[in-house]
Legacy VTK file of the C-alpha trace (Angstrom):
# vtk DataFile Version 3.0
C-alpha trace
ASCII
DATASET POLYDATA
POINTS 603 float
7.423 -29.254 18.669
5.377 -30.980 16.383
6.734 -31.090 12.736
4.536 -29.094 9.807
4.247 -32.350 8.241
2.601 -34.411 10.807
-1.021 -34.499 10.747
-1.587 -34.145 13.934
-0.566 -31.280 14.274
-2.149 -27.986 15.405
-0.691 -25.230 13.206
-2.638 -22.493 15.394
-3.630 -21.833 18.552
-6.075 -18.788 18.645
-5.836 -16.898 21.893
-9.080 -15.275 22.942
-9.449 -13.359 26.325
-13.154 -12.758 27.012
-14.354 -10.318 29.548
-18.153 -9.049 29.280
-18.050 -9.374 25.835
-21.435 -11.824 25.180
-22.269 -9.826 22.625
-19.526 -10.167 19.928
-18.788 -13.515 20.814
-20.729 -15.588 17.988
-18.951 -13.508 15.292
-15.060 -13.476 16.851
-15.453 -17.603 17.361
-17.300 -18.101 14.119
-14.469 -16.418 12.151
-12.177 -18.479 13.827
-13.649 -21.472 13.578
-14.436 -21.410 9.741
-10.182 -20.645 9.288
-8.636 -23.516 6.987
-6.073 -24.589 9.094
-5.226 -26.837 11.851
-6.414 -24.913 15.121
-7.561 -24.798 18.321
-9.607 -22.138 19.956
-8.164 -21.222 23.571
-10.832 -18.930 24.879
-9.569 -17.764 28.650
-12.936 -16.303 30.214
-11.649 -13.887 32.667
-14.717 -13.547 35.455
-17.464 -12.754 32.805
-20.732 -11.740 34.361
-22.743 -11.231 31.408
-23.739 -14.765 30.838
-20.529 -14.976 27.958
-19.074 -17.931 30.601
-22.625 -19.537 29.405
-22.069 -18.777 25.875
-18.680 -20.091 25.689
-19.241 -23.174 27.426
-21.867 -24.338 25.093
-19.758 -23.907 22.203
-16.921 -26.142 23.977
-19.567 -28.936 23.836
-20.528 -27.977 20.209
-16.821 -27.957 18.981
-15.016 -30.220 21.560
-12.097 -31.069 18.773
-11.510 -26.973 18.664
-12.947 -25.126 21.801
-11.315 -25.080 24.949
-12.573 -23.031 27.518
-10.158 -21.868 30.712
-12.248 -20.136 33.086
-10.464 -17.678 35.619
-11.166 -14.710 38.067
-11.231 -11.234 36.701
-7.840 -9.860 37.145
-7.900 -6.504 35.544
-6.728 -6.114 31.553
-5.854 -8.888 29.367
-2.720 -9.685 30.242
-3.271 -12.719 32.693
-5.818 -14.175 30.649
-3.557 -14.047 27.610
-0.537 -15.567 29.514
-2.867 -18.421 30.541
-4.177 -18.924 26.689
-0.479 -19.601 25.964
0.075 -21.858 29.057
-2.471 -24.246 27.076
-1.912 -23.777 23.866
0.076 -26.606 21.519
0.000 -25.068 18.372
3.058 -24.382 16.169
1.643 -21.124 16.257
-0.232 -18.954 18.312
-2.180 -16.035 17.429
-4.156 -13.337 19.746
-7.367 -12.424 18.893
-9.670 -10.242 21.002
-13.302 -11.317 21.419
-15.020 -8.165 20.078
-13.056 -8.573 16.674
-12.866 -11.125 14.070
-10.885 -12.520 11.251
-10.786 -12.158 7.426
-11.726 -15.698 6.227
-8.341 -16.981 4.927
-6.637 -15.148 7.347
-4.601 -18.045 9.274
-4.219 -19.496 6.262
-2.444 -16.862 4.766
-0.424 -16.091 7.513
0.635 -19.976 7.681
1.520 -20.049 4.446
3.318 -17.169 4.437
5.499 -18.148 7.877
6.006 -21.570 6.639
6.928 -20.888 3.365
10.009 -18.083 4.752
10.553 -19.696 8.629
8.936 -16.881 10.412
8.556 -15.576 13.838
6.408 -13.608 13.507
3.810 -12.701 10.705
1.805 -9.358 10.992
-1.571 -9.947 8.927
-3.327 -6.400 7.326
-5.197 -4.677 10.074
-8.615 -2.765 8.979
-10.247 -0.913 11.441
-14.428 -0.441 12.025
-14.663 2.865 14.108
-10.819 2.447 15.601
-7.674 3.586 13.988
-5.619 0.778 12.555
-2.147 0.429 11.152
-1.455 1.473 7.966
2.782 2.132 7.151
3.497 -1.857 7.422
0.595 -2.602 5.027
1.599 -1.427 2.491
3.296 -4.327 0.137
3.694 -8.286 1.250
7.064 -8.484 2.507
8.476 -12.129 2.844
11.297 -10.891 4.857
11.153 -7.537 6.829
13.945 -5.788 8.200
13.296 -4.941 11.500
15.553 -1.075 11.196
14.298 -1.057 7.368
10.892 -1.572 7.583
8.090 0.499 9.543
6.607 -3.048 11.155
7.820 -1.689 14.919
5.245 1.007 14.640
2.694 -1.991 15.056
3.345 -3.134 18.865
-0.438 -4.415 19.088
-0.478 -8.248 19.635
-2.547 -9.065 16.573
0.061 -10.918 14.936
1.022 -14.920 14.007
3.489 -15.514 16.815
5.810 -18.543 16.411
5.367 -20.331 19.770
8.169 -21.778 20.522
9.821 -18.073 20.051
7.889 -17.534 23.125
8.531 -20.163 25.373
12.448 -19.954 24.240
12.868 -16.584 25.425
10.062 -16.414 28.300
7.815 -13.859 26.455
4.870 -13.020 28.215
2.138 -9.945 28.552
2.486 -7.495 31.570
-0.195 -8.477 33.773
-1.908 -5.986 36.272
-2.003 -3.290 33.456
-5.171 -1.778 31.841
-3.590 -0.625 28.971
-0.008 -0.941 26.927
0.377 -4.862 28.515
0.690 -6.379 24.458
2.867 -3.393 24.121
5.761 -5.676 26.498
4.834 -8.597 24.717
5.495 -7.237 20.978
8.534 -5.391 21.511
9.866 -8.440 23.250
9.093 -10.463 20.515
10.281 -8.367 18.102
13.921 -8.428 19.951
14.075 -12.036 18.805
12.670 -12.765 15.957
14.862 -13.749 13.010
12.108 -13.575 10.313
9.616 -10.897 10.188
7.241 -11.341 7.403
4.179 -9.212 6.211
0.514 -10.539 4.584
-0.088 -7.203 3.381
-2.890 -7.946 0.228
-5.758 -9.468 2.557
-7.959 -8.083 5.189
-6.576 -10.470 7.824
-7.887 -8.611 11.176
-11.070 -6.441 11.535
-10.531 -4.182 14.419
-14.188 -3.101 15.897
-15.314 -0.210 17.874
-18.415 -1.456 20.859
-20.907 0.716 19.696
-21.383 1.155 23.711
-18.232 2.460 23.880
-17.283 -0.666 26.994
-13.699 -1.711 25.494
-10.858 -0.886 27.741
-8.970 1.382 24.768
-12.062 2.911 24.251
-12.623 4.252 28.105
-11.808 8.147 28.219
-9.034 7.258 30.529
-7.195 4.851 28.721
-4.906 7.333 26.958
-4.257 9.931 29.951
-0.733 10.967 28.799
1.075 10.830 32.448
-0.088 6.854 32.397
0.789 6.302 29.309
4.216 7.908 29.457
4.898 5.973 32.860
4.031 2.577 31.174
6.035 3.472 28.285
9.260 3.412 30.241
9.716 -0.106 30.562
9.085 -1.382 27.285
11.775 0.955 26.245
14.040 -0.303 28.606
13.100 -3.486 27.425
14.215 -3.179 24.038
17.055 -1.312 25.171
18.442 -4.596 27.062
18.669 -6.469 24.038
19.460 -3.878 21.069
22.629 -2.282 21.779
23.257 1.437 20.912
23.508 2.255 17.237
21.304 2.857 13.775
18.461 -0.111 14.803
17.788 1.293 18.164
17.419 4.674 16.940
15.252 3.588 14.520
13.135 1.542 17.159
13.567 4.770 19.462
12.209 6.848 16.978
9.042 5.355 17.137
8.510 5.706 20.836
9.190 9.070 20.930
6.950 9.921 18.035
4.228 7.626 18.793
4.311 7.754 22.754
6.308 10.548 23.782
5.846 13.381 21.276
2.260 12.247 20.418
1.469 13.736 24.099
2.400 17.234 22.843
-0.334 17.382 20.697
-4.545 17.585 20.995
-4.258 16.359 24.500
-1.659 18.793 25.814
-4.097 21.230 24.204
-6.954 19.973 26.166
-4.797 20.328 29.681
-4.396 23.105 31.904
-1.241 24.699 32.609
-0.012 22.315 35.397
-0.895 19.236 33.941
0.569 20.272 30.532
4.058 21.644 32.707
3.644 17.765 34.099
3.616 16.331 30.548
6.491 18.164 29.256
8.580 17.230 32.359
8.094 13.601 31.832
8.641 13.692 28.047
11.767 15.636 29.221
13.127 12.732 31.532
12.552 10.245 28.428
14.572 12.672 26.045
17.373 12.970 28.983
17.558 9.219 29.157
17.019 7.610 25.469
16.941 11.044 23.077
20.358 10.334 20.545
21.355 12.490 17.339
20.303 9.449 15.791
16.645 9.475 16.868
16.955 13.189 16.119
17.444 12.849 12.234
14.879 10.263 11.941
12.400 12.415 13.611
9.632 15.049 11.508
10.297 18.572 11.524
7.832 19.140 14.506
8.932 16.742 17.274
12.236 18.029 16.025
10.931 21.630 17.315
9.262 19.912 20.694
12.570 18.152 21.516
14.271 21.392 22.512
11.156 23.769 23.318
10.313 21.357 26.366
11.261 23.961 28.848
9.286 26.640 27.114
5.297 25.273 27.596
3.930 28.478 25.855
6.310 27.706 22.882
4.647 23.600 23.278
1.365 24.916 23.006
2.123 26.709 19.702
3.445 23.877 18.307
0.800 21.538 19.413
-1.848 24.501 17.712
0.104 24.531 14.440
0.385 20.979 14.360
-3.917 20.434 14.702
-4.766 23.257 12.657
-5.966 21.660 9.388
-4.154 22.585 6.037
-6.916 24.666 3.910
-5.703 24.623 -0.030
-7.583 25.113 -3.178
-6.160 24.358 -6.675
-7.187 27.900 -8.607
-4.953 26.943 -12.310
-2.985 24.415 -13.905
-1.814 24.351 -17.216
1.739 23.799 -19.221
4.222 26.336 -19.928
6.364 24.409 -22.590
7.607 21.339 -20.706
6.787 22.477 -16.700
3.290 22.151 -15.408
2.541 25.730 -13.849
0.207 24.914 -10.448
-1.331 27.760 -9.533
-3.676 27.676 -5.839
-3.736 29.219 -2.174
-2.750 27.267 0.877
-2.707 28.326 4.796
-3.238 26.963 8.244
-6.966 27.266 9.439
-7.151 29.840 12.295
-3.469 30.934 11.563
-3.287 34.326 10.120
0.801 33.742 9.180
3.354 31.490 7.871
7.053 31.121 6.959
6.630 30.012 2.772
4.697 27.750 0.612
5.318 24.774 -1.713
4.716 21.976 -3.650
5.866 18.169 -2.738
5.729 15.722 -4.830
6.080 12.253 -3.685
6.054 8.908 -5.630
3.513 6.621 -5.014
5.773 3.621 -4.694
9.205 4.566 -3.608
8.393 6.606 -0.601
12.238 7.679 -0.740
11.855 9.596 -3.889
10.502 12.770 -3.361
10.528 16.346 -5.014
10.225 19.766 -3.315
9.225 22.841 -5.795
9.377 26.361 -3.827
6.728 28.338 -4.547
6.568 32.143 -4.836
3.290 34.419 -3.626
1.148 36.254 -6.249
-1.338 38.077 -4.042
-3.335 35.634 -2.026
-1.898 32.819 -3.720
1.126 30.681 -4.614
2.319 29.832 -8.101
4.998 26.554 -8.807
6.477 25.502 -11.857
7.016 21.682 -11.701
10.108 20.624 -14.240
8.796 17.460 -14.899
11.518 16.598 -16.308
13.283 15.757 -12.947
10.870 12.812 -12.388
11.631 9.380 -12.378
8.678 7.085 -14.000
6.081 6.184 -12.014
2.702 7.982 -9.883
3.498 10.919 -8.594
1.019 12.528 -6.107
1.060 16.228 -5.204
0.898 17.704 -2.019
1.345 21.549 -0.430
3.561 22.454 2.283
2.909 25.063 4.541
5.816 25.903 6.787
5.575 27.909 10.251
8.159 28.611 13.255
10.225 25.690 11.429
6.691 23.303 11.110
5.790 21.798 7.421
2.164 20.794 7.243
1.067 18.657 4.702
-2.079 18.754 2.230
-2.717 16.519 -0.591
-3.891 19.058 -3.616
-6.724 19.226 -5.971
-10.108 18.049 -4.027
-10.934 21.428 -3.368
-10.442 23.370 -6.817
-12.126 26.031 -9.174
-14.457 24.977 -11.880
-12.224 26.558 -14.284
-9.665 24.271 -13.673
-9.475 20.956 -16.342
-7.159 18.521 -17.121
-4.050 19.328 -18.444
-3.281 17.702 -21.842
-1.075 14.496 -21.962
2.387 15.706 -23.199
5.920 14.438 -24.470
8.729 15.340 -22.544
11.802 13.965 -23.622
10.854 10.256 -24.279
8.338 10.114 -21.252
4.597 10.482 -21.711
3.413 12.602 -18.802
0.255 12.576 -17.737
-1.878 14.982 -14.963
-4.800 13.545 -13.679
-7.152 13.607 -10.923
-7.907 10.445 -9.106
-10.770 8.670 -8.807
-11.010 8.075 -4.975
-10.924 11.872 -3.795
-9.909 13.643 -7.123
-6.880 15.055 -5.522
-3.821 15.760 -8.298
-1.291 13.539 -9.159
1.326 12.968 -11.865
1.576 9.584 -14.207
4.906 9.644 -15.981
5.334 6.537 -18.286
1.872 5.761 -18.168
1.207 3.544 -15.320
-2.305 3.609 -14.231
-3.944 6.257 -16.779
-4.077 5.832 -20.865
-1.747 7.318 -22.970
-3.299 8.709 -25.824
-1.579 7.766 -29.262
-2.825 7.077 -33.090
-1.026 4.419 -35.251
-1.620 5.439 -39.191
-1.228 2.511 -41.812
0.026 4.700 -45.002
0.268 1.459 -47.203
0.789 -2.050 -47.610
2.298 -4.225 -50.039
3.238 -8.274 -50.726
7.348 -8.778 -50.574
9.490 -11.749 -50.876
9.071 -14.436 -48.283
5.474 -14.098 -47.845
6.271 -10.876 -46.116
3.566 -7.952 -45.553
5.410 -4.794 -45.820
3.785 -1.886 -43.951
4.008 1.944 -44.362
2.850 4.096 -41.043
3.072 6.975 -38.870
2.963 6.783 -35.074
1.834 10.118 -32.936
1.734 10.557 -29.337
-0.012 12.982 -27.211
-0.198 15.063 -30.322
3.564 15.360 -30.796
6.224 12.866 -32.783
7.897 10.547 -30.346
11.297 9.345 -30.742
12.569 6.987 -33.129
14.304 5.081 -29.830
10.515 4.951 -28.447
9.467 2.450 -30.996
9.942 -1.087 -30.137
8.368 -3.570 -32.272
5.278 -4.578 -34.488
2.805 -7.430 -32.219
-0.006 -9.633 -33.127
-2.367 -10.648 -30.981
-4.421 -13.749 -32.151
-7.856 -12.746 -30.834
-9.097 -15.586 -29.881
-6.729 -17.197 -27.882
-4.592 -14.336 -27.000
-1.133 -15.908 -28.092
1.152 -13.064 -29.887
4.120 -12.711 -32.082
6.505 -9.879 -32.531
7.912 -8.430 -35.471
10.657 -6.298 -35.284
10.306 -2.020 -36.609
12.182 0.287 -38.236
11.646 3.896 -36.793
12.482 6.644 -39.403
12.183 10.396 -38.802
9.142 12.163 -38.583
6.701 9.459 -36.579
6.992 7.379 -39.524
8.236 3.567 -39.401
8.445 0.206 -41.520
8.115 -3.110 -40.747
8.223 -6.466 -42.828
6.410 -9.108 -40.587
6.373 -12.600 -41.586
2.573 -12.723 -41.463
2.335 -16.086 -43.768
4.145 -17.903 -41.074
0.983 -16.841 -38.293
-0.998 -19.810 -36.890
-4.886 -19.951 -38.524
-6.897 -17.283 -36.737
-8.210 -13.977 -36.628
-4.924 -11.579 -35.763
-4.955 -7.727 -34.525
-1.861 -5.505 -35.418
-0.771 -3.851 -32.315
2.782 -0.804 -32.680
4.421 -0.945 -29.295
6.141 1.975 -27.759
8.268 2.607 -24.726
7.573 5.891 -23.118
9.193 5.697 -20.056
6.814 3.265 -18.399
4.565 -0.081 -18.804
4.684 -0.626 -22.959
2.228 1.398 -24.680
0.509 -0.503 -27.216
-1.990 1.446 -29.949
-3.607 -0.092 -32.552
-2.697 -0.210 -35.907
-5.373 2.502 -37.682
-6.283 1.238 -41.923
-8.372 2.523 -44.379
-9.566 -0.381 -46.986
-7.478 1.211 -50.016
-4.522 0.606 -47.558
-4.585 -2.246 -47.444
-3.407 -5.008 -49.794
-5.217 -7.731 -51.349
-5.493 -11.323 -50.254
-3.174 -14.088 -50.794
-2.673 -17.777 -51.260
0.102 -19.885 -52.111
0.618 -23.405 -51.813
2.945 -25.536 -49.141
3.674 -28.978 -48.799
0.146 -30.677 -49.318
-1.088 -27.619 -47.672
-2.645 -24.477 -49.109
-2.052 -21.203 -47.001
-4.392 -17.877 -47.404
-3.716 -14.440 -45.621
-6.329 -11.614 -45.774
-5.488 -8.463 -44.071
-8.148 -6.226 -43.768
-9.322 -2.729 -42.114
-11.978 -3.859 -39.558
-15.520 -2.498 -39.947
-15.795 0.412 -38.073
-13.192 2.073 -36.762
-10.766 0.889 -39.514
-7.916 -1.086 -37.498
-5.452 -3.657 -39.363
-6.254 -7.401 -38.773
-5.501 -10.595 -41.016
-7.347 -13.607 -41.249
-5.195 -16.669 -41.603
-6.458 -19.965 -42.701
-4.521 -23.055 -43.933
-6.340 -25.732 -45.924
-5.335 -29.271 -47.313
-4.899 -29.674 -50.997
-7.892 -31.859 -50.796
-10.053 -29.849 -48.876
-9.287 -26.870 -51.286
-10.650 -29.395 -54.117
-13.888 -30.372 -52.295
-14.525 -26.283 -51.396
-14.254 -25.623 -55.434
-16.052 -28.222 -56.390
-19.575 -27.541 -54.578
LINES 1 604
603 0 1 2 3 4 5 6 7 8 9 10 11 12 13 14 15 16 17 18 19 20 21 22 23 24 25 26 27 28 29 30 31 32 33 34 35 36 37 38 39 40 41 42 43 44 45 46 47 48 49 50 51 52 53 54 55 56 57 58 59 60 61 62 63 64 65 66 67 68 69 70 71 72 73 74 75 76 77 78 79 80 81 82 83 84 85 86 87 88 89 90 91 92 93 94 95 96 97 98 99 100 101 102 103 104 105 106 107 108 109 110 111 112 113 114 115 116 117 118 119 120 121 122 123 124 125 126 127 128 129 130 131 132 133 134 135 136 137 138 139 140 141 142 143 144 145 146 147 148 149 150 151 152 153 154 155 156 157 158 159 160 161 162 163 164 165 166 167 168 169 170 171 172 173 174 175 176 177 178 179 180 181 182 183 184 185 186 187 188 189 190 191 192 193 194 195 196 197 198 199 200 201 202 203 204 205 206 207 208 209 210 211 212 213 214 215 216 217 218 219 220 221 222 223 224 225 226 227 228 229 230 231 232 233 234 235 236 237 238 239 240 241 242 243 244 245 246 247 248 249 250 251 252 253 254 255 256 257 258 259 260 261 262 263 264 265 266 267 268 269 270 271 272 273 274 275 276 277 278 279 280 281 282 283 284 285 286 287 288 289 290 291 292 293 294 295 296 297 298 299 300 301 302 303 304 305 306 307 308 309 310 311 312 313 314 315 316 317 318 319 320 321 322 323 324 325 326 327 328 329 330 331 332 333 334 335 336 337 338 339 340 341 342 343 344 345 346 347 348 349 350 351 352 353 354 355 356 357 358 359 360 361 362 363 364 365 366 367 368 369 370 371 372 373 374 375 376 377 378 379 380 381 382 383 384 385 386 387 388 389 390 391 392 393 394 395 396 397 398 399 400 401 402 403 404 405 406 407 408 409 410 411 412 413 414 415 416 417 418 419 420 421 422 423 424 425 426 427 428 429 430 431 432 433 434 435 436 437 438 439 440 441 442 443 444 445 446 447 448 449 450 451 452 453 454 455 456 457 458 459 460 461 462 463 464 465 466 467 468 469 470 471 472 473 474 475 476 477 478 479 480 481 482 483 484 485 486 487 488 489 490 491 492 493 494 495 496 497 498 499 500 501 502 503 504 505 506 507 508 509 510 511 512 513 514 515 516 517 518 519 520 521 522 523 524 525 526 527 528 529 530 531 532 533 534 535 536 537 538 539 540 541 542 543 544 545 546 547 548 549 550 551 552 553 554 555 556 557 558 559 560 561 562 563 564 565 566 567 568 569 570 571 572 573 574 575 576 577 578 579 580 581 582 583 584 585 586 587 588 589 590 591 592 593 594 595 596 597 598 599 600 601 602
């Protein structure tokens, strides 16, 4: 295998099977071909009739140093063709790219960097879909290093990925050939078996994921999903897997995702759509996958509703309710929200469309960024709607986002809160709550409700007061304020130190504060020791998040008078002053030579 370092050699080798695709060809090889890396373009033309064969041929002549063309007889799906791309390829890598898609730009180069840089086997690159579901749980942070039972990147068995090649001719992974559907499926969860490093380019569109407006692609056909198939072809990637992870906490975890992506997932809009015989079919294979791989293991990892389908699979009428509950969309509307001393009282009405019941109501609360941390507020009924009293208290800083939680024959159904609302209902106020600013807010995207405690992505609102100033020893500017936040008096503990900001260049010093009761505070910075400029006065607080910085607030009568005194062969001159307009403490700081100060008096 070619070392990184040699120049010579091909870091990628980009996979393409073509089949009737003429069409999307220009755009799928152009992205390729404008990728900043060392590649070559393996394009496997698999019995094209639509002139593509043409197509592709004349860009092998155009691009002989990165087009290669493999022409072969149609042979049904893309798993031949793909097992001949990697037959020719040579690069370090290789990476799979169907020929109605395309690439972000500085997608391969990414996705080499990011493999070289941690000695990957494989690198999954952000998915974005045009018309076609993509991915979304493994996308959701970079990840140099993924653990394969810690990590959600086995919900992605799609072949879209930066495979290192000679992981695949060590072990002998190839694509199931003969198969319309679920072929890259064998491939992935192969690779995944024996890949050391898994690593994640989560921050750039790296694969665009199209939809033929004509509707021709195979995963597009109406057939392509028919649950009996796809539980059939299911079986042996299992198995698969199941040959090289033994029994225990990762193969759960990796089980868990083929029963609620594959096996489960057939309990739902589609069983709904059968009759009664094929949906008794459906339930019977699902059954003989349970019987065979179903563990306590996979159990507890499972949702509350494939929890339910697990042991209702003898019971079809029972199936059928579950499947309804489970597509019957969450209606909720926010009717009041407003603080009752330190709880935020949400007041609204929640139920499942076309479902005249359920078992309780209430509020979930889930942070943004640790999807681990979660709160659950029961909610009690008041007529047609539900009332919950959030102690905000119990949070931990950081975004909160609200949902409802409707609950039926042992169901929870989800609803993200706040879109749908009454007029009457505003903004709560910003408040204190022990040393934590907490702010409600509706977000910008979809205006749905969501909690900021610390102050992470919304303003906290805050008013530094300069009482007085006066010169002390050392060339020291002593200052007299009061600091409010959110209307209320924060903590003396919340106050962490005095900073200027020189506004041109940006640099900053820090002076430390004394906090005394009441909002009030001192400090003595050493403002004759600043660098010349123009400096801004900045208080800094800590209230449970990102430091919250508020400008330092000065009427002129506040403020003392200039200064000058003399250094060596230097003359030094401080002027604070309250800026024009909204009044805010700044100094001017300017140092002169003795002679310079001469020539200025004497014009």
């Amino acid at each position: 295998m070619p070392a990184p370092g040699n120049d010579d050699a091909v870091d990628v080798s980009v996979v393409i099977p073509a089949h009737n695709c003429r069409d999307y060809l220009d755009r799928c090889l152009t992205s390729v071909l404008v990728q900043r890396v060392k590649k070559e373009i393996v394009v496997v033309d698999d019995g094209s009739t639509d002139g593509s064969a043409d197509l592709l041929d004349l860009y092998a002549a155009y691009h002989r140093d990165s087009v290669r063309v493999v022409h072969t007889r149609g042979g049904g799906g893309a798993g031949r063709p793909r097992n001949v791309g990697i037959e020719h390829a040579t690069g370090r890598y290789v990476f799979f790219c169907d020929a109605d898609d395309y690439l972000g730009p500085e997608a391969l180069e990414r996705m080499v960097a990011m493999g070289d840089r941690n000695g990957s086997d494989i690198v999954l690159g952000k998915i974005v879909g045009h018309g076609r579901r993509a991915p979304q749980s493994m996308f959701q942070h970079n990840a140099d290093r993924a653990d394969l039972g810690d990590s959600t990147v086995y919900n992605s068995l799609s072949c879209f990925k930066l495979f290192r090649r000679d992981l695949l001719e060590r072990h002998r992974i190839r694509f199931g050939e003969g198969m319309l559907v679920g072929e890259d499926i064998i491939f992935t969860v192969h690779a995944y078996c024996h890949a050391r490093v898994i690593s994640v380019v989560a921050d750039y569109d790296c694969y665009h994921l199209v939809s033929r407006p004509d509707g021709s692609s195979i995963m597009q056909q109406p057939g392509s999903r028919d649950p009996l198939a796809w539980l059939a072809m299911i079986r042996e990637p299992i198995r698969l897997m199941a040959r090289h992870i033994p029994p225990g906490a990762l193969r759960d975890h990796l089980l868990r995702r083929h029963f609620r992506l594959d096996a489960f997932a057939q309990l739902g809009s589609v069983f709904l759509e059968s009759d009664d015989i094929r949906r008794k079919d459906i339930a019977r294979e699902v059954a003989a996958l349970c019987e065979e791989w179903y563990t306590p293991g996979v159990h507890e990892r499972l949702n509350s509703i494939d929890r339910q389908r697990a042991g209702a699979l003898d019971d079809i009428d029972r199936l059928v309710r579950l499947a309804r509950i489970e597509s019957a969309t969450v209606r909720r509307r926010l009717t009041g929200l407003c603080w009752d001393g330190d709880r935020l009282v949400v007041t609204g009405a929640a139920r499942l469309d076309g479902i005249s019941r359920d078992d309780g109501v209430a509020l979930v609360l889930r942070s943004r960024y640790d999807p681990h941390a979660e709160l659950v507020v029961p909610a009690r009924r008041k007529g047609g709607e539900f009332v919950a009293p959030i102690d905000v208290a119990a949070l931990d800083s950081g975004i909160w986002d609200l949902r409802v939680a409707v609950e039926l024959e042992g169901v929870v159904r989800h609803g993200r809160l706040g879109a749908e609302r009454d007029k009457s209902v505003t903004r709560p106020e910003p408040r204190l709550v022990g040393e934590m600013a907490v702010l409600p807010y509706f977000t910008r995207d979809n205006g749905n409700l969501s909690i900021d405690v610390g102050g992470h992505v919304v303003d906290v609102p805050g008013a530094v007061r300069l009482l007085r100033t006066r010169w002390s020893l050392g060339h020291r500017l002593q200052l007299h304020g009061e600091v409010s936040v959110a209307g209320s008096t924060p903590s003396a503990a919340a106050v962490r130190q005095l900073v200027w900001r020189e506004r041109r260049s940006g640099r900053e010093r820090a002076e430390p504060v004394t906090a005394l009761s009441g909002g009030a505070f001192t400090a003595r910075p050493s403002i004759g020791r600043l660098a010349p400029g123009t400096w801004d006065a900045f208080l800094e607080l800590d209230l449970g998040g990102p430091p919250a910085r508020f400008r330092i607030e000065a009427d002129p009568d506040a403020v003392a008078a200039p200064r000058r005194w003399p250094g060596v062969a230097l003359l030094r001159s401080v002027r604070p002053y309250a800026t024009s307009g909204k009044g805010r403490l700044s100094a001017v700081v300017r140092r002169m030579s003795a002679r310079s100060f001469a020539r200025r008096i004497l014009k």
